[in-house]
Structure formats: structure tokens, C-alpha cells
Residue, then its C-alpha position, 0 to 999 in steps of 0.5 A: x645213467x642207464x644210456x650206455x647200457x642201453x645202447x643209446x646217445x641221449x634221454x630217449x623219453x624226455x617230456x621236454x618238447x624237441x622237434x627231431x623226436x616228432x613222431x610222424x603218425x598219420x594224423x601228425x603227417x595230415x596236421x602238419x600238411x593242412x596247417x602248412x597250406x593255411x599258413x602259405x594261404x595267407x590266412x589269418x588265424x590257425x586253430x591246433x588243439x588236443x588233449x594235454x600232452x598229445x604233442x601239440x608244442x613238439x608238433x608246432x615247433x617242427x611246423x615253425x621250422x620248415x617256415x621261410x627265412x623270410x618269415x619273423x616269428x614271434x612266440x608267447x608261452x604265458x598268455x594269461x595277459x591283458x590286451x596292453x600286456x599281450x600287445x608289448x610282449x609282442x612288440x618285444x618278440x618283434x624287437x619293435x620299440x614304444x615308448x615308456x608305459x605306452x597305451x593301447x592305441x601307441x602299441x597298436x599304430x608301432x605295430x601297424x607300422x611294423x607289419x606294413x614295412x615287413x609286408x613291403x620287404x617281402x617278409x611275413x610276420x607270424x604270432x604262435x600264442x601256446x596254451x590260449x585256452x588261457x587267453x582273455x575273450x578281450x585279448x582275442x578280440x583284440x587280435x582279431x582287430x589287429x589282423x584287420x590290417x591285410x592286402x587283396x591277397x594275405x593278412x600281415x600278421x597270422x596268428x597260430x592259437x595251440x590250446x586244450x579242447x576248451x579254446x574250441x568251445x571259447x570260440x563258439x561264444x557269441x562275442x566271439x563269432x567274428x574271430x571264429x570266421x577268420x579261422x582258415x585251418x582247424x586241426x585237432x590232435x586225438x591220442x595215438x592207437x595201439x599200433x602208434x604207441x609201439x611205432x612211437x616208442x621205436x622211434x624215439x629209441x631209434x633217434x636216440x641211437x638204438x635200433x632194436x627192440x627194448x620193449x616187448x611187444x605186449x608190454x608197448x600194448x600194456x603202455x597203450x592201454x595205460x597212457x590212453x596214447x597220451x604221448x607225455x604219459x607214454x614217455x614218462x612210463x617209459x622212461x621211468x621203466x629204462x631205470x627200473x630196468x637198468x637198476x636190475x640190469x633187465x635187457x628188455x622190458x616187459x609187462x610186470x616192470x610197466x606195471x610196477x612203474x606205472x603204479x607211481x605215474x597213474x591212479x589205476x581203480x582196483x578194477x583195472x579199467x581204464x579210468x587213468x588220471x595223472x598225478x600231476x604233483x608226481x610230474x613237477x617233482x619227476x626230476x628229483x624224483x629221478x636223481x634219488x632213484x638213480x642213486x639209490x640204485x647206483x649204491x645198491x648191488x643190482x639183483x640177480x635176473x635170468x639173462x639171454x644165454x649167448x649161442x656158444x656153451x664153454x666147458x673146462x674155462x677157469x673161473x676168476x673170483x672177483x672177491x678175491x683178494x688176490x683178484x688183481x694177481x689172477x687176472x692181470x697176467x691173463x690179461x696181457x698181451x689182450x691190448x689189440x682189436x685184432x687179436x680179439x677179433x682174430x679170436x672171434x673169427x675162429x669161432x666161426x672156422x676161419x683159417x687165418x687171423x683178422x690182418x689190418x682189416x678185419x672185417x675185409x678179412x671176415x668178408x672173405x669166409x661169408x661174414x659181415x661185421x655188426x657194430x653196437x652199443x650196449x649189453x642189451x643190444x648185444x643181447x639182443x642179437x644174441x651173437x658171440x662178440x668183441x667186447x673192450x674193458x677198462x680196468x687198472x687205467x688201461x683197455x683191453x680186447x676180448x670175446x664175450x663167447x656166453x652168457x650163463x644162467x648163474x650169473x657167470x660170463x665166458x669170455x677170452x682174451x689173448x686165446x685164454x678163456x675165462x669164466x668171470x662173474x657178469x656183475x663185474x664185467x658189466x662194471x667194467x665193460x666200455x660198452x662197444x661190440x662188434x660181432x659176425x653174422x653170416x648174410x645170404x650169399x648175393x646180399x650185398x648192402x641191403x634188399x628192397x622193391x625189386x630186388x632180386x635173386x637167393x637172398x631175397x628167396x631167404x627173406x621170404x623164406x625166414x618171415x614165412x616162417x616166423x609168421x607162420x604163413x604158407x611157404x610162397x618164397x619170392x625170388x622178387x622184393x615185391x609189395x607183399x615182402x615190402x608189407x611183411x618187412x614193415x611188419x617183422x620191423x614194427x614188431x622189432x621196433x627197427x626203423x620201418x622203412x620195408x627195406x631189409x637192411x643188416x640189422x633187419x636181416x640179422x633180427x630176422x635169423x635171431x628170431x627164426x634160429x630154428x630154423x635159421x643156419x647160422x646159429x646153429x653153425x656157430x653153436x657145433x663148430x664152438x662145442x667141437 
């Protein structure tokens, strides 16, 4: 429910384990490397463990996925099984027949026959068993004795055990010191840090469609401290906190809305230490859960909140009752004649004192004074950057083109439409919003697309210039993009939860002014050429 107010395509913070959400951390980024080597090693067994919910499956999956076409894979997700049982799961994965209750000697030569004949095509056959902590010291033996079969250079079937730090412990047993040896790759995972957490909770927003920030920085902090950088903790938080926020229209997320969600996720002492365990009965009835909350804030008027106010201040704008009866008779004439993108936006690029409409092409037109546009979706990405805007709303069946000029503080939003402005309450207008924008920003006169190593020239010497300032170091402006300016874009993004990725593009520079408006041209511009 609450993806389009956010601005984002998809559930950003599902549990589930999808591996275009793998967050790359540096010890995800080494796991993935060393398992990789071991595989193409031509190894037998590979060894990932890790706490519950640190990744381990998403991790995997994504391993899975850079394999060679040449490669069968077979998967076993429930190994509580005996050795027969194991045996005819993998000869199904396989898609390899035997006979009716077959024996263990059947299933062990069909196999043999199998990997020798794959071995001989040219292919490898790979056996992933999740959760083998649960594996039965037998069942293990008897893996081991099935990758006895191998040439001079490789084994025909490797084997990848994902368990719980327990599987580590399992192997240290005696009786099983001969598999042990045959483990060529070990890999464990630990929780995320400080620093990880915020990076994690920014990336997964950004795969989900939204590139700006939504948490604050001291709350993905207070997340951390939490979760403990438990990564299925940190999405179950999160996602619970989006509709929290949502159901009170919060444009970001902050320290006390972590808090009051978190109460029904962990058992907190009344210390506050950090002794956290999870409610695991809460996690098998989080959907349902999740379904009643989101009703019963769909059916509850949502409260008041102090929202951002947008850089522009109207004065003498009419204000429309939505609870008036005569509501339809009062907005509809105002809104005729507003069915036209351009005649929004030509109402947009007035704001900013331009002398001529937007033509066919906007935003070729608005390139012509010095402005970019910015298209987003979402109230809290406009929010956040904090720009008057087009807007489009649908109501009475049919769309109609505005400007969103400013946000108050008593809940009212002032808006135009075909050059007449109006006051209108922001509660409706959130209902009837289609949830796309559009805006102008102003970039440094020779910034073309975007700035990164070696760049050179005026709109670099503003980049240095604004993070010099927002950070408040020594104003050493650089004309050239150079490795300490790369380091400090990396930072200003991490902090903003953009993509980091060092290169200033559109949005990292428009961030950048919002951040630094007092000392930044733009808003100032805009706001004294609105109030003349």
C-alpha cells in the first residue's frame, strides 16, 4: 500500500530471499569471490555458514546464478532426511529414474552412471543442501562417500552445505573428520556494521525505485543497535516502520517510529541493552499481521504531522472546502482548461522567470534559462527535494496538470492550476494525487550530465564548494574531480542513502543544494522571485 506514496515500484524489505536485492557488503563481496574459486576448483565440499537471517540463502542464490550453463544444479531445502531419502531427492532434482522403493546400493550406482555420463559431456553436477545443520551425521557420511567418485582433476559432484554455526561444530565430530578434510572452502557470514546497515537500507530502497533518502541517519543507527546487523531483522523493522509511516503520512523515517515498531518485533529488557531476541511466532503471523494494519489505517483518517514546507510562500490564494457540499461546484470550473502537461509546466517555469511558455518540449525549453528537469515519484521524494513541482490528479474520471507551489504547516497545500491558484487541503489532495512530478533545479553552468574523476571546470569548483560547506571543512574548492572530492561524494551519498557510486550526478547535486540551501543560490532565487 504505502509503494506509490513512497515513491517506490516493489516491497523494498521483504524477507523473502531475492538475489537482485544482494547487498554487496565487503564480506559479502569476499564470500562470493572465495566460494566462486572453490567451485571452479573442482572441490568437493563448500562450507557457508552464519547467524539466522544474515543472508546466507540470498547469498547463495546469487552464487547459483553466475554458474555456467553447463552446470545441473540440484537443490534440497528440507534435509531432515535419511540417507535413502536424501539420495531419491537428489535423483528427482536430477530428474534421474529408479526403480519403485529402490535401495541404497540402486540409488547409489544410477547416480554413478549419471555424474559419469555428465562428466563425459562436459558438464558438472552441483548439490546445494540449505540449512544442513539439520543433516544426520549418517546422511553426511554418505555424501561424502558419493563424491569418492572424481577424475585426476575435479570431483563429479560438489556439494555447497548453507547452515547455522552449528553445521561448524557438527563437523569437528570425530566420525566425521574425513568429510571435514574434504571442505576446500569455508566462508562465514557475521551481522553487518554500523556503517553496512545505513548502505544496506539505501539499496535496497534504490532497487525498489527510490534513490533518496527515507531514513534518517540516527535512525538507520538505532536500527543497527536493534537488529544487531542482522539483515532479516533490519527488513522486518523496516518494513513495518514504511507502514507506520505511511498510515501517518511521515515523509521520513526517524528514531521514535523505529522505536514504537521495533517494540513488536524484539524483546528489549528495560535496560535498553542490547540483549534482543526475536519473537519468532510474531514472524510466522507477520502477513497477517501486515494485512490488518494496513486496513485499519486505510479506514482510519490519517493524523495531523508537520510537513516540510516547500521553498515558495502564496498570499491571498482561495481556499477550497473539501467538505463542502458544494465542493464539486467550487473546484471543477477552476479545474477546466488544466488537462495539458504544458500548461502546467508552463505555470512551473514562470516561478522561476522565464519569459515564455514551455512549447512541445518542455524541458528543451526550460534548458534554455539554466534548468534541468527532475522527474520522481512519490510525496516524500518531492518532499524531499523540496522544490516546487508538477503534480497530476485524478478526480471526477478525469487527470488534471498542476503546480504543487507549497506545502503549509496547518495542513493546507497551494496549488495552481490553468494560472489559478488555489489553497486546498493536503489530506485530499494526497487522495487524489497519481503520484508523478516533475520540477526545475538550476545546475552549475558547464554541468552537463554528470561530474566524476577528472572532471574539470566551474561546476566542479561548486561541488567542492557546497560539500565543503555542508561538512564543514576548510574551503579548499578544486577545479579537478580528484580522489578526496570522489571520497566526499561517496560520503554526502552514503549519508543520503543515494547510490554510491562517487559520481555526482542529477539528483546527487540536487541533494547537495537542498542540504546546503543556505548557502545555495537556487532556493533562495526561486523564493524572492515567488514572493515578488
Amino acid at each position: 500500500m504505502y509503494q506509490a506514496f513512497y515513491g517506490l515500484n516493489e516491497v523494498p524489505f521483504s524477507i523473502a530471499p531475492n538475489p537482485k536485492y544482494l547487498f554487496l557488503s565487503s564480506q559479502h563481496q569476499q564470500a562470493i569471490a572465495h566460494l566462486q574459486y572453490c567451485l571452479n576448483d573442482g572441490g568437493g565440499f563448500v562450507l557457508l555458514t552464519g547467524e539466522v537471517g544474515t543472508g546466507k540463502t540470498t547469498l547463495a542464490r546469487s552464487l547459483l546464478a553466475e554458474l555456467p550453463e553447463t552446470t545441473d544444479v540440484a537443490s534440497i531445502l528440507n534435509p531432515t532426511l535419511s540417507e535413502i531419502e536424501l539420495l531419491a531427492c537428489l535423483c528427482d532434482e536430477l530428474k534421474i529414474s529408479y526403480s519403485n522403493e529402490p535401495t541404497l546400493k540402486q540409488l547409489t550406482d544410477v547416480l554413478r552412471e549419471y555424474l559419469l555420463n555428465n562428466h563425459q559431456q562436459g558438464r558438472n553436477t552441483l548439490l546445494v543442501i540449505d540449512e544442513a545443520q539439520h543433516l544426520r551425521s549418517e546422511v553426511l557420511e554418505q555424501l561424502r562417500l558419493l563424491t569418492n567418485l572424481e577424475t585426476d582433476y575435479k570431483k563429479l559432484l560438489q556439494v555447497v552445505l548453507i547452515g547455522q554455526p552449528e553445521l561448524q561444530q557438527q563437523l569437528k565430530q570425530a566420525h566425521l573428520r574425513q568429510l571435514a578434510q574434504r571442505i576446500t572452502a569455508r566462508y562465514h557470514l557475521v551481522p553487518l556494521n554500523k556503517d553496512d546497515v545505513s548502505a544496506y537500507i539505501a539499496h535496497r530502497l534504490s532497487i525498489a525505485g527510490r534513490d533518496s533518502a527515507l531514513f534518517s541517519k540516527k535512525s538507520c543507527a538505532l536500527i543497527h543497535k536493534l537488529s544487531g546487523g542482522i539483515p532479516r531483522i533490519i527488513n522486518l523493522i523496516c518494513d513495518k516502520a514504511l507502514l507506520h509511516a505511511y498510515g501517518h503520512q511521515l515523509t521520513i523515517i526517524d528514531c521514535p517510529t523505529i522505536t514504537l515498531v521495533a517494540k513488536d518485533i524484539l524483546i528489549i529488557d528495560n535496560d535498553n541493552e542490547t540483549k534482543i531476541l526475536m519473537r519468532w511466532p510474531l514472524v510466522a503471523s507477520l502477513f497477517s499481521f501486515a494485512i490488518g494494519f494496513s486496513l485499519f489505517y486505510w479506514l482510519s483518517p490519517a493524523p495531523s504531522i508537520a510537513p516540510a514546507v516547500m521553498p515558495m510562500v502564496m498570499s491571498d490564494t482561495p481556499e477550497i472546502d473539501t467538505g463542502s457540499v458544494n465542493f464539486d461546484t467550487q473546484l471543477l470550473p477552476l479545474l477546466s482548461g488544466a488537462t495539458l502537461q504544458q500548461t502546467a509546466f508552463s505555470g512551473l517555469m514562470g516561478l522561476w522567470g522565464t519569459e515564455r511558455g514551455a512549447g512541445t518540449n518542455p524541458c528543451r525549453s526550460a534548458k534554455q534559462y539554466g534548468l534541468r528537469c527532475m522527474s520522481g515519484t512519490g510525496w516524500g521524494e518531492l518532499l524531499d527535494y523540496n522544490h516546487p513541482a508538477t503534480i497530476s490528479i485524478r478526480y471526477s474520471g478525469q487527470v488534471y496538470h498542476g503546480v504543487l507551489l507549497s506545502v503549509t504547516d496547518n495542513d493546507k497545500v497551494r496549488v495552481q492550476f490553468n494560472q489559478q491558484r488555489l489553497s486546498l487541503d493536503k489530506n485530499w489532495l494526497l487522495a487524489h494525487l497519481t503520484g508523478q512530478f516533475t520540477l526545475l533545479w538550476q545546475p552549475p553552468s558547464d554541468f552537463v550530465s554528470a561530474l566524476r574523476m577528472n572532471s574539470q571546470g566551474e561546476a566542479v569548483r561548486v561541488l567542492s564548494s557546497m560539500l565543503n560547506a555542508h561538512y564543514q571543512l576548510p574551503s579548499q574548492n578544486e577545479d579537478v574531480f580528484g580522489r578526496s572530492l570522489e571520497t566526499l561524494v561517496k560520503r554526502f551519498q552514503r549519508d543520503n542513502q543515494l547510490s554510491v557510486d562517487g559520481i555526482a550526478g542529477a539528483k546527487t547535486l540536487l541533494k547537495l543544494q537542498v542540504a546546503t540551501k543556505q548557502h545555495s543560490h537556487v532556493l533562495k532565487t526561486v523564493a524572492t522571485e515567488v514572493n515578488s
